[in-house]
C-alpha positions in Angstrom: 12.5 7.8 2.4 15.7 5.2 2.6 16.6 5.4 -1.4 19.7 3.1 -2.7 23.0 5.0 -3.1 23.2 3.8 -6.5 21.2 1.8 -8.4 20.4 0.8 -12.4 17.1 2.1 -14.1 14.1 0.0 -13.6 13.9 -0.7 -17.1 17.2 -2.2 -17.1 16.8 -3.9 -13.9 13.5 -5.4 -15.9 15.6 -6.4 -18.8 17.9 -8.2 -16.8 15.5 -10.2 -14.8 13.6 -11.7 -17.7 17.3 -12.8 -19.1 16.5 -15.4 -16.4 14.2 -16.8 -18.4 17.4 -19.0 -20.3 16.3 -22.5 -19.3 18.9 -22.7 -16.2 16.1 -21.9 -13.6 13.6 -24.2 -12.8 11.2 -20.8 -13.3 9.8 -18.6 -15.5 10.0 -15.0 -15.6 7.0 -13.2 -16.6 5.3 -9.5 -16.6 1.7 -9.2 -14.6 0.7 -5.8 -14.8 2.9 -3.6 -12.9 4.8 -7.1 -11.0 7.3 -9.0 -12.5 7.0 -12.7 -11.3 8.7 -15.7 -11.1 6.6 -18.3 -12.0 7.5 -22.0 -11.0 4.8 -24.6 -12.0 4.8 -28.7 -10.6 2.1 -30.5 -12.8 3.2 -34.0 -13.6 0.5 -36.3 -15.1 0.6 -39.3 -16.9 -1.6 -41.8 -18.4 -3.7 -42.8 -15.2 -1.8 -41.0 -12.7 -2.3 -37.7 -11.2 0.1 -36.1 -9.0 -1.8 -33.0 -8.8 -0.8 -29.6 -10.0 0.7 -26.8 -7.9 1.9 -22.7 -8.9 4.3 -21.0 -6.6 5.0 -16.9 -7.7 7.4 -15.2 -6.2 6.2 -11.2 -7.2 8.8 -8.5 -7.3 7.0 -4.5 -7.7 9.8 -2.2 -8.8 8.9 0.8 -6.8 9.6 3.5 -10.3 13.2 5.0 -9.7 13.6 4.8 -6.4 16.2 1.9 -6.2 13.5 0.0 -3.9 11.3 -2.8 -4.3 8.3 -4.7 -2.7 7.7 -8.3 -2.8 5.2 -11.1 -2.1 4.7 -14.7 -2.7 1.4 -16.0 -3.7 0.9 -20.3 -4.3 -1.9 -21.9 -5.7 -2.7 -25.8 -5.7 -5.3 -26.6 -8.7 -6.7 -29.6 -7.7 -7.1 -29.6 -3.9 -5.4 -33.1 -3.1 -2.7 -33.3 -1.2 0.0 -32.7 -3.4 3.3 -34.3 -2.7 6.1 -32.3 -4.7 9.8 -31.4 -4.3 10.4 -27.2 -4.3 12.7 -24.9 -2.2 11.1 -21.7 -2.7 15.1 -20.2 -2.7 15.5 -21.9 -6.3 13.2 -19.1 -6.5 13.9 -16.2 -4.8 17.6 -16.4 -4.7 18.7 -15.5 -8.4 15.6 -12.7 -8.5 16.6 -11.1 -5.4 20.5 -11.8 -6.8 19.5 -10.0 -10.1 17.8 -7.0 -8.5 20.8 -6.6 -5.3 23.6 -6.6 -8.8 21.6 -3.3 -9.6 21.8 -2.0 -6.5 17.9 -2.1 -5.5 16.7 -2.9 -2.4 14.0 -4.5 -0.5 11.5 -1.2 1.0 11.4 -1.8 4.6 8.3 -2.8 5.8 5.0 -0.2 7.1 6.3 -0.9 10.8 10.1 -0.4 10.4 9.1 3.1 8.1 6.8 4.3 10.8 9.5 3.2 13.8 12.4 4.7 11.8 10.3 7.9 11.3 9.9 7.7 15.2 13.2 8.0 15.9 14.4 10.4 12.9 16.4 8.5 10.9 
């Protein structure tokens, strides 16, 4: 298994990605379970207007101290309209994969690229 050459503890790397949580992302950083997700929520209503309510979470498994990580993305939309809303999932993703690449984790390949690299020995 492809392990980082060096990389901070996960409970550092933890520490440092719920310091996002500041007010500068359009996100919010929370712990579910064994995942840490980023949580970004579009719900604008009014009096008499509905523009319908949508979750996007970008999920981040620190795989324990192996300097690797999984990820997944999982979006929800509560009401079932069509939902018009403005989002770039990168306002995301960026500064958690930026967070997590500054302490030298890294993305685990995938079930095909581990079972093609062990093919061919490396």
């Amino acid at each position: 298994m492809h392990t980082a050459a060096s990389h901070r503890p996960a409970a550092e790397v933890e520490q440092a990605l719920f310091a996002l949580n500041d007010g500068t992302h359009p996100f919010e950083v929370v712990r579910n379970g064994q995942r840490i997700e980023a949580v970004w929520r579009h719900g604008a209503r009014g009096p008499g207007v509905v523009f319908g309510s949508v979750e996007w979470r970008y999920r981040v498994t620190l795989l324990g101290e192996s300097g690797q990580y999984k990820d997944s993305v999982f979006a929800k939309n509560f009401d079932d309209d069509n939902t018009y809303f403005d989002f770039r999932s990168t306002d995301v993703s960026r500064p958690v994969k930026a967070v997590l690449a500054e302490h030298g984790w890294v993305h685990r390949p995938n079930a095909f690229s581990r079972f093609f690299r062990g093919l061919l020995g490396r």
